[in-house]
One Martini backbone bead per residue (centre of mass of N, CA, C, O) as a GRO file, in nm:
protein
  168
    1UNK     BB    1  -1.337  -2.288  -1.584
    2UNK     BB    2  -1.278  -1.996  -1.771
    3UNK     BB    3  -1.281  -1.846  -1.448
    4UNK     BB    4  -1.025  -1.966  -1.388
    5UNK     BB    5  -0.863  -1.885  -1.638
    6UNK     BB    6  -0.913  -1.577  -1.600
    7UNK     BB    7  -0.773  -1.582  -1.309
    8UNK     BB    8  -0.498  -1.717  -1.329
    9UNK     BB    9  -0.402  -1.485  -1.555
   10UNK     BB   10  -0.436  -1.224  -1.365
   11UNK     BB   11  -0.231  -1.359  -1.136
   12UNK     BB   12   0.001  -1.305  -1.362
   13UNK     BB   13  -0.002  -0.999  -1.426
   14UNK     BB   14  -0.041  -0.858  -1.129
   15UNK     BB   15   0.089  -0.979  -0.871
   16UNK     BB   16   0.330  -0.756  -0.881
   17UNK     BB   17   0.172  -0.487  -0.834
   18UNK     BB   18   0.012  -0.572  -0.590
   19UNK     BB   19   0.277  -0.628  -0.400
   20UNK     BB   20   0.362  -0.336  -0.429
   21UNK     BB   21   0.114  -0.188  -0.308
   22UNK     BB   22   0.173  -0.354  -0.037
   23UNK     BB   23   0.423  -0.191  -0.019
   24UNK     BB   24   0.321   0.050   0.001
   25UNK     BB   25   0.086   0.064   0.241
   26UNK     BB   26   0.300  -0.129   0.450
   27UNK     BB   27   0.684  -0.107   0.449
   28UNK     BB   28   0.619  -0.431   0.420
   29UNK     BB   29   0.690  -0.763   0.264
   30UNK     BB   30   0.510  -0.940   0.442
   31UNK     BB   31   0.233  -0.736   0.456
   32UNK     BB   32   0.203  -0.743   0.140
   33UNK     BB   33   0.185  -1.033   0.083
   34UNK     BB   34  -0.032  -1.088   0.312
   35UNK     BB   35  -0.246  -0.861   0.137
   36UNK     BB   36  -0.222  -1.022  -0.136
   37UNK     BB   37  -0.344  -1.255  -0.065
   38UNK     BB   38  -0.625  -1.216   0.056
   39UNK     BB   39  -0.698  -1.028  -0.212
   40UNK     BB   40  -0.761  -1.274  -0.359
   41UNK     BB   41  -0.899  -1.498  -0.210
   42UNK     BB   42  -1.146  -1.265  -0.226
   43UNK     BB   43  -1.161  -1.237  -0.556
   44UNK     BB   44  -1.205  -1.545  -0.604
   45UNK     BB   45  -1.511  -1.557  -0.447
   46UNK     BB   46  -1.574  -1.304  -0.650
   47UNK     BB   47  -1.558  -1.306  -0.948
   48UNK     BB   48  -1.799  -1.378  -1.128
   49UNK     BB   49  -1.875  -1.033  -1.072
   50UNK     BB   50  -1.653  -0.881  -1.104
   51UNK     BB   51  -1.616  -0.959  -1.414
   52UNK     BB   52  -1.826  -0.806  -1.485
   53UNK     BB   53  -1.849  -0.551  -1.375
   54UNK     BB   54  -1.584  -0.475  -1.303
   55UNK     BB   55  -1.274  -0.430  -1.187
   56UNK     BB   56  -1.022  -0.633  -1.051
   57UNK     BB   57  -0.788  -0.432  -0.938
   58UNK     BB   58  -0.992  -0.221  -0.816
   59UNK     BB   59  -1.108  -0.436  -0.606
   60UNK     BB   60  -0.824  -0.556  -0.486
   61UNK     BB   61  -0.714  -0.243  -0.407
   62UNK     BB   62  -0.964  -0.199  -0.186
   63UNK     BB   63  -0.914  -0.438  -0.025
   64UNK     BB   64  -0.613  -0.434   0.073
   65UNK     BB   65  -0.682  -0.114   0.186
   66UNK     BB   66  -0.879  -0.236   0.434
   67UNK     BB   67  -0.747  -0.398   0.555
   68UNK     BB   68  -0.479  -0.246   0.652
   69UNK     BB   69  -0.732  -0.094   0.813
   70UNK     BB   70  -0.769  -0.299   1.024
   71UNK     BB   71  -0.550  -0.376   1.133
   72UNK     BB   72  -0.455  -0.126   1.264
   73UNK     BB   73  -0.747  -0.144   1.438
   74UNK     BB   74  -0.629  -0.337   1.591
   75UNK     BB   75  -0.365  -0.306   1.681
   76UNK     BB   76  -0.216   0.005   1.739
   77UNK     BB   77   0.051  -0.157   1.671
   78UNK     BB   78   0.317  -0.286   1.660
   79UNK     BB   79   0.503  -0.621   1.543
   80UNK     BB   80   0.775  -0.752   1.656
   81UNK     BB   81   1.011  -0.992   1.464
   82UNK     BB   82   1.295  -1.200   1.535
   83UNK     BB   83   1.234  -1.397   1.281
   84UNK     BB   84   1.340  -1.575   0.991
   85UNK     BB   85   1.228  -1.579   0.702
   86UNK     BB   86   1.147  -1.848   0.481
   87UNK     BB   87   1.165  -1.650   0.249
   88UNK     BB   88   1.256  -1.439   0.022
   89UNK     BB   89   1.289  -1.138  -0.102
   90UNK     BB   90   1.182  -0.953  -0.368
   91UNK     BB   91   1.386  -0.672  -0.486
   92UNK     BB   92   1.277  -0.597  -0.770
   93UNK     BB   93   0.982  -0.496  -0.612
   94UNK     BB   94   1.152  -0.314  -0.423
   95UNK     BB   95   1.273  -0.009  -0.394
   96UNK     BB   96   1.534   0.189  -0.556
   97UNK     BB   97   1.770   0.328  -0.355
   98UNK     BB   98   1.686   0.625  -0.459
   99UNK     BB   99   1.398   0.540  -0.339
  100UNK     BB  100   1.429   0.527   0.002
  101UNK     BB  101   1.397   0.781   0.145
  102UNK     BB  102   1.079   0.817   0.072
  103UNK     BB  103   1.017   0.530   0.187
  104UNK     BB  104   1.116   0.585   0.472
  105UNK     BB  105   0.950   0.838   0.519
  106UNK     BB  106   0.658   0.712   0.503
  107UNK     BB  107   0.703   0.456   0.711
  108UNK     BB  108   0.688   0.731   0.929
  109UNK     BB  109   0.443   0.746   0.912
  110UNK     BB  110   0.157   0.690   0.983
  111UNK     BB  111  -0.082   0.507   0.844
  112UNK     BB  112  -0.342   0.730   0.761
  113UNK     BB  113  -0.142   0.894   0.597
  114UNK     BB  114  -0.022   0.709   0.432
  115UNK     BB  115  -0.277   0.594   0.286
  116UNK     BB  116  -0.375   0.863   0.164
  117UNK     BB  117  -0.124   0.883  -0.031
  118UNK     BB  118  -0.141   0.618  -0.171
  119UNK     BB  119  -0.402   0.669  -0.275
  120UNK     BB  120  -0.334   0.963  -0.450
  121UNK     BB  121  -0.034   0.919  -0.562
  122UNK     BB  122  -0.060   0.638  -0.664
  123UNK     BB  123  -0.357   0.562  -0.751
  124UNK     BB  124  -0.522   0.824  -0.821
  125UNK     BB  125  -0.720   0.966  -0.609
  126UNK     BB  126  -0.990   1.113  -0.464
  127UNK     BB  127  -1.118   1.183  -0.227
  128UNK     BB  128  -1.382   1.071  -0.225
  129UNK     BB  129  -1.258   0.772  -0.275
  130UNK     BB  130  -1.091   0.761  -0.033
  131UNK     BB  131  -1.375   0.808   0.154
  132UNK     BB  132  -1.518   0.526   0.061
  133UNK     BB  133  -1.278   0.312   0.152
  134UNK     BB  134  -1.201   0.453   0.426
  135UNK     BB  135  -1.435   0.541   0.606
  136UNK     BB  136  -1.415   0.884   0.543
  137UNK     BB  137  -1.388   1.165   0.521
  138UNK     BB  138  -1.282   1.470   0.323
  139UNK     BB  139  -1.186   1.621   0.561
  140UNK     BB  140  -0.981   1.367   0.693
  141UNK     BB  141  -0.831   1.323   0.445
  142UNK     BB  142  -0.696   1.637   0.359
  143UNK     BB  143  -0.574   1.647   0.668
  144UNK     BB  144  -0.393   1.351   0.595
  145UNK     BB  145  -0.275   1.466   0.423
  146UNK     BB  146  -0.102   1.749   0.498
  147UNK     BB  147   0.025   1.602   0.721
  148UNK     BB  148   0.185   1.424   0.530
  149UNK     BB  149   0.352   1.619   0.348
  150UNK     BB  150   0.492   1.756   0.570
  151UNK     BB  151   0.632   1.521   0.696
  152UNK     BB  152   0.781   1.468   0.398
  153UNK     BB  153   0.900   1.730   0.354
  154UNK     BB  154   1.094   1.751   0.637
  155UNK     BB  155   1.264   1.482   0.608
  156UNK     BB  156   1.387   1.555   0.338
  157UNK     BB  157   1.514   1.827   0.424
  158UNK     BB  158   1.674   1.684   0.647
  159UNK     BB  159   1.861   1.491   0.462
  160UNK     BB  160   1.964   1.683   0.281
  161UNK     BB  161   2.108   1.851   0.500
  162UNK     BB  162   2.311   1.623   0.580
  163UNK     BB  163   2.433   1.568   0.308
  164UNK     BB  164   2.542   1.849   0.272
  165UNK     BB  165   2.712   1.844   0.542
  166UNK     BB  166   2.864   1.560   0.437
  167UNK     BB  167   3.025   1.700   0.175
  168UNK     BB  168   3.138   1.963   0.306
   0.00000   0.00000   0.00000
């Protein structure tokens, strides 16, 4: 009784933070909401252990990242759909105006790029770490920041670029 309600509080105090996560992670709030609701429900499976042993929302924003990189590997590409979501998305939870730009460059990237770049400047984890979430090496990791920080940088620095050929 005491782990549920200490579960729900968690799921309080954290779930729009967890969102946010996932909306860095996968660059859509209904994948974000989707990463998030699943692992919760991991989390809630999960709990009496992680809740003595470790943080509960470093193993949650683990399971996230895993999900994420799952999914991608199953399908190997976007699945567009024409229909209206059922809920509103709250934008309150969304980028702001101001870093459209970043979050929209980002989206661009590749999955295992983007996901890299979130783990190390979102989450601010470091290399060895990204590389036990990820399954995958050290020199991997570095690969694919490297060439994520470039797209990012391309991207950013021609969009600045328009902008100011569009003001002169």
């Amino acid at each position: 009784m005491e782990d549920d309600s200490r579960f729900e509080s968690f799921v309080a105090d954290r779930a729009d933070a967890l969102l946010r996560y996932g909306y860095v992670l996968s660059g859509n709030a209904h994948d974000a909401a989707d990463l998030t609701q699943e692992a919760l429900i991991r989390l809630h499976r999960a709990w009496p252990r992680v809740r003595r042993k470790q943080d509960p929302e470093a193993y949650t924003r683990t399971i996230m990242a895993r999900l994420h990189i799952s999914v991608w590997r199953r399908r190997r590409r976007e699945h567009l759909f024409g229909e209206v979501p059922d809920a509103p998305v709250r934008h309150d939870l969304l980028p702001s105006e101001a870093e459209q730009g970043l979050w929209e460059a980002l989206k661009g990237l590749p999955r295992k790029q983007r996901t890299v770049l979130v783990l190390r400047y979102y989450e601010d984890l470091a290399d060895e770490e990204i590389a036990r979430v990820l399954g995958i090496s050290r020199g991997t990791v570095r690969s694919h920041a490297s060439l994520g920080l470039g797209k990012l940088r391309s991207a950013l620095s021609h969009d600045r670029r328009e902008a100011e050929e569009g003001v002169s």
